[in-house]
N, C-alpha and C positions, 0 to 999 in steps of 0.2 A: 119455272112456269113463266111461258111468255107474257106481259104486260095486254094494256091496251092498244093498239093501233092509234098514233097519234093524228089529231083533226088535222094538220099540217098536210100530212101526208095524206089523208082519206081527201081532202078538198083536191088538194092538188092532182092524185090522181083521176079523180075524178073531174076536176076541168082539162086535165091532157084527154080525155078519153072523149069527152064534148065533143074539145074544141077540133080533135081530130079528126073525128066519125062524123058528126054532125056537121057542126062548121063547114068545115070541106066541102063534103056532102052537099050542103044549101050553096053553099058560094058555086061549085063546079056545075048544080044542076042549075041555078038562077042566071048563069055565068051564057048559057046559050039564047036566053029571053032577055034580061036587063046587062048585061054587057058592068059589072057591076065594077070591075079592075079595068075596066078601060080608059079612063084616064092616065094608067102605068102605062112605059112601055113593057111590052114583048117580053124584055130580057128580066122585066124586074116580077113579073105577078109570080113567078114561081117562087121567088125568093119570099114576098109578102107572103103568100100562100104558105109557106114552112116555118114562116116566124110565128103566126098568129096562135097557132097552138103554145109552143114556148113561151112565149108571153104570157097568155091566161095561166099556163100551169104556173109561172113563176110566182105570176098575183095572186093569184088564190093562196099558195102557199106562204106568200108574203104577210097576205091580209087575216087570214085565220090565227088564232091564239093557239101556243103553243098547250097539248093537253098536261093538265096536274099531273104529277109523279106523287104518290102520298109516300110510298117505298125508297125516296131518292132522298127525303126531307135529313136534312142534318149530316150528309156524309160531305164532306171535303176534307 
């Protein structure tokens, strides 16, 4: 019987899904009114623009506590 689905992974997939759909989403439509990556050049907002998801998902994942195992307790 499968476990619980660990917080690690539920956050994290959950800020990839954010920062991808959403994020984007606002930066690309805001991106025609406030010019918001224009301070970057040209060649670089695409690159910003691919990271920003990786990044939160990595934090998220980082930042979250790993979930109890009560079934794992005492095995090595």
């Amino acid at each position: 019987m499968a476990g619980p689905i660990e917080r690690k992974v539920g956050w994290a997939t959950a800020a990839a899904y954010v920062a991808s759909s959403g994020l984007i989403g606002v930066l690309a439509g805001v991106q025609g009114n406030a010019r918001v990556l224009e301070p970057l050049p040209d060649s670089i907002s695409p690159l910003v623009l691919a990271l920003v998801p990786g990044l939160l998902t990595f934090a998220a994942g980082w930042r979250t506590r790993h979930t109890p195992r009560p079934d794992l307790e005492g095995e090595e």
